[in-house]
Residue, then its C-alpha position, 0 to 999 in steps of 0.5 A: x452934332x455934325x459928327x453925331x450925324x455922320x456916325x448915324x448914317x454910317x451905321x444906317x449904312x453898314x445895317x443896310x449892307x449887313x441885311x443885304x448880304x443875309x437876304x442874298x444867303x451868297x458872296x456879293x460884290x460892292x456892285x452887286x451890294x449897292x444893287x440890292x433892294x435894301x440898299x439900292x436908292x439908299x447909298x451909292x457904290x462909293x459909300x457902300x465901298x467904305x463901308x464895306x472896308x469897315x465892316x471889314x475891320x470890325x469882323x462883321x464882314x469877310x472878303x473870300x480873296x482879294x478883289x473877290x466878293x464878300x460874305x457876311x461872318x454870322x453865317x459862316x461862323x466858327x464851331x468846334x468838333x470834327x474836322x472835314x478832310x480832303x475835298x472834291x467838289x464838282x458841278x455837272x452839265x455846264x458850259x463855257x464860251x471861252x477856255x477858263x484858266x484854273x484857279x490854284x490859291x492858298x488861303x492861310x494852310x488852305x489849298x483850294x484848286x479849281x479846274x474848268x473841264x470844257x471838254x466835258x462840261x464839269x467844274x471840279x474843286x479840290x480842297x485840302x488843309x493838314x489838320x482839317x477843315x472847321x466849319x467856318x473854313x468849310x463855309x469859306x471854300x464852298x462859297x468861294x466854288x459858288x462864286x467861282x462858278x457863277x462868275x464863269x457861267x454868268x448865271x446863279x448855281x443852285x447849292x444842291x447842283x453841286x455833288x460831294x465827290x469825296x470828303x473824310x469826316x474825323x477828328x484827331x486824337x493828340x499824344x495817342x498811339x496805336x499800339x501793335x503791328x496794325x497803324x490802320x484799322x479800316x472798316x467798309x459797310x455794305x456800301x463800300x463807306x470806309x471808317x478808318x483810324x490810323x496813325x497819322x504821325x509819332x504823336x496823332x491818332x485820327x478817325x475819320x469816316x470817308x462819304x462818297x458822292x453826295x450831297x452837301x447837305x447829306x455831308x453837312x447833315x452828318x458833320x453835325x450828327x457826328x461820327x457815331x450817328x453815321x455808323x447807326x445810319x449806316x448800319x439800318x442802310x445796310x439792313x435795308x440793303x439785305x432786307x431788298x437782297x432777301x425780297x429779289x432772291x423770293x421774287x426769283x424764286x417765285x418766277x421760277x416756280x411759276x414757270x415750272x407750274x406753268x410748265x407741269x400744266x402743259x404737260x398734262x394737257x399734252x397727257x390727256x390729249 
């Protein structure tokens, strides 16, 4: 009975520690768990310690690094298809009190690098894996910038502070070969986005799509629409972008030919005088 009891109050807990961690949406340390409003009052720092380890074992929970905090697994789940390349992250307009060393690690064949610019105020991150990123390690990454740049700044960041420097959508095309002499094939629209596919080694072919300076919700907007839907977006942008080419130059024209209205009127009023 006595068990039976105990084995309650541990999942009571854990269910506990589980809504927290989705409530927040964010990596949350033990401390900042037993502090939250679901679990604050219900279980101390110690239960919620255990209870965290074991969530852990059981792949409800993952830690983002050691002595790092933790995310809950439904929210950073695996899903498959095109792979995110090459990554630069940076958050504008902060400050530091004091010089922050910079955060070099691999996770698995994951390399994040994280530098805290001081001098002018930027936390930038470069992420790179070979084969590229899934969408649950693409999660991993950004919540671990997130947290990085919280526990520096010593203040929440909002997720849409952070710009997309560069990042390159595509997938690989395994026991492929480009035949010919061109190993590359690059496309560039209106906007300068490039579309590549190239030979990447004997026996991969890849495609990918580079995006510059956006949004992580534009970038995760189009890692979901895939490849294909961000060439017809691209394509109305670029219609869009001659069509205001088309609408400057008529404006111009019609200025001019303002003025030389203005112009011929003036001189005949000089005439009849």
């Amino acid at each position: 009975m006595l068990v039976d009891v105990t084995n309650n109050m541990e999942e009571n807990g854990k269910q506990l520690i589980l809504q927290a961690l989705e409530d927040r949406g964010k990596p949350m340390t033990t401390k900042g768990i037993s502090t939250h409003r679901f679990v604050k009052g219900r279980l101390k720092w110690a239960s919620v310690r255990v209870y965290v380890r074991h969530l852990c074992l059981e792949k409800k929970v993952r830690q983002l690094y050691a002595r790092g905090p933790y995310v809950i697994t439904t929210r950073y789940g695996a899903e498959r298809g095109l792979k995110l390349h090459n990554i630069r992250l940076q958050l504008e307009g902060v400050s530091f009190a004091r010089k922050v060393e910079d955060f070099d690690r691999w996770f698995g064949n994951i390399h994040v690098y994280i530098t805290f610019g001081v001098r002018h105020g930027k936390i930038s991150c470069s992420i790179a894996k070979d084969r590229g990123l899934e969408w649950s390690e693409w999660n991993f990454v950004q919540a671990l910038f997130l947290w990085k740049c919280e526990e520096v700044l010593g203040h929440s960041v909002d997720l849409a502070a952070i710009r997309v420097l560069q990042a390159e959508i595509g997938n690989d095309h395994l026991r492929r070969r480009l035949e010919g002499v061109a190993k590359c094939v690059t496309l560039t629209d209106a906007n300068g986005v490039l579309e590549r596919i190239y030979q990447k080694d004997d026996s991969t072919v890849r495609r990918e799509v580079k995006v510059k300076n956006t949004t992580i919700e534009a970038l995760e907007a189009l890692w979901k629409g895939g490849v294909a839907s961000y060439s017809i977006l691209q394509g109305l942008a670029t219609l869009v972008n001659q069509n205001s080419e088309i609408s400057n130059k008529l404006d111009r024209v019609a200025s001019i030919f303002s003025s030389m209205l203005t112009l011929e009127r003036e001189r005949l009023k000089r005439e009849r005088v």
